[in-house]
C-alpha positions as CSV (number, residue, x, y, z in Angstrom):
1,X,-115.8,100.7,-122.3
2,X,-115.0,100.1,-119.0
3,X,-116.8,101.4,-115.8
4,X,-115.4,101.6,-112.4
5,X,-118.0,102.5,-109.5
6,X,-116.9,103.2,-106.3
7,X,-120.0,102.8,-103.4
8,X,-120.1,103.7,-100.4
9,X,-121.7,100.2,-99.5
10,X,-123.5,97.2,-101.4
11,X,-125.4,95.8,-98.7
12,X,-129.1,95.5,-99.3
13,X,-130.0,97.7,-95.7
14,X,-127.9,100.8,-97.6
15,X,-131.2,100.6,-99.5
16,X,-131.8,103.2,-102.1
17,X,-127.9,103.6,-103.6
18,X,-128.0,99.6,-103.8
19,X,-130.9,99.2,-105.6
20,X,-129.7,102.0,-107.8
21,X,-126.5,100.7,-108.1
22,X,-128.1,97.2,-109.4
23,X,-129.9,98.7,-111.7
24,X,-127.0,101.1,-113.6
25,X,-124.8,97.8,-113.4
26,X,-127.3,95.8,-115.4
27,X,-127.8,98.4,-117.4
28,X,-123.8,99.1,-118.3
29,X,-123.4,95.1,-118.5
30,X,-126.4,95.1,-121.3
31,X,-124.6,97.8,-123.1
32,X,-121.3,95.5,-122.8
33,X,-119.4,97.7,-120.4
34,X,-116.9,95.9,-118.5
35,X,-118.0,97.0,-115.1
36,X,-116.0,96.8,-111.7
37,X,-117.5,97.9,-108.2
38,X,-115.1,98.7,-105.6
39,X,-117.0,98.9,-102.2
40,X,-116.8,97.7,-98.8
41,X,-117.1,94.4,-97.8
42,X,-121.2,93.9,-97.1
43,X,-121.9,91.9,-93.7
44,X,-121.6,87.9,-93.6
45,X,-124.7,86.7,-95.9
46,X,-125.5,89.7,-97.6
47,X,-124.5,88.2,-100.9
48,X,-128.0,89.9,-102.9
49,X,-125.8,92.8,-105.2
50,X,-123.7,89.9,-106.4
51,X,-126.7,87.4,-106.7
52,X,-128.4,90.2,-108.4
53,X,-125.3,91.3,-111.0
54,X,-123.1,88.0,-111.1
55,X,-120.8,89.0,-114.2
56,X,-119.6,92.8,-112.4
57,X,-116.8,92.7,-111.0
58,X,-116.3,92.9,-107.0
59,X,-113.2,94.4,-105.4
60,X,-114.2,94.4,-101.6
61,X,-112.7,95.6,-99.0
62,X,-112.1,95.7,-95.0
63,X,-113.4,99.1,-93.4
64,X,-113.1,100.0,-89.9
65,X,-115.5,102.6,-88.5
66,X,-119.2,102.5,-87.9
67,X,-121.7,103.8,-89.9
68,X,-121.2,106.8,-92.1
69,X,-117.8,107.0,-90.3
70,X,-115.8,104.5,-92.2
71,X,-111.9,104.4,-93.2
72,X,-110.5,101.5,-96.1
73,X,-106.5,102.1,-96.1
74,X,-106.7,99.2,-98.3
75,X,-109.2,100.4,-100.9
76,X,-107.6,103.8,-101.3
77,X,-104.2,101.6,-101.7
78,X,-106.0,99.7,-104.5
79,X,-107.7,102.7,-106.4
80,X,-103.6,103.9,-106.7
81,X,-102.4,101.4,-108.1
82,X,-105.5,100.6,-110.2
């Protein structure tokens, strides 16, 4: 089965989703789902989602925006062709 998760972020600050979301990704990836996360790129050295689930699969992407108020032209242009 494949999985595809979109978040809303993966960096560790987000807090409670990303914990969350580690935790249904090991989960899936026990069951043998092949798992893909597509998510904003997390700030420079917040590598702990794919330290903490190495065999998902990232699709990351460049947001502009602050906060809640973020726009990703590039991931909506992935999630269409995908």
């Amino acid at each position: 089965m494949k999985v595809l998760h979109i978040a809303p972020s993966i960096a560790r600050a987000y807090g409670g989703p990303t914990y969350s979301l580690a935790g249904f990704s090991i989960a899936a990836l026990g069951e043998g789902a092949e798992l893909t996360i597509a998510a904003p790129t997390p700030p420079p050295g917040d590598s702990w989602l794919t330290d903490t689930v190495p065999s998902a699969q990232l699709q990351l992407f460049r947001t502009y925006g602050r906060g809640a108020f973020l726009a990703s032209p590039s991931l909506r242009s992935w999630l269409r062709a995908n």
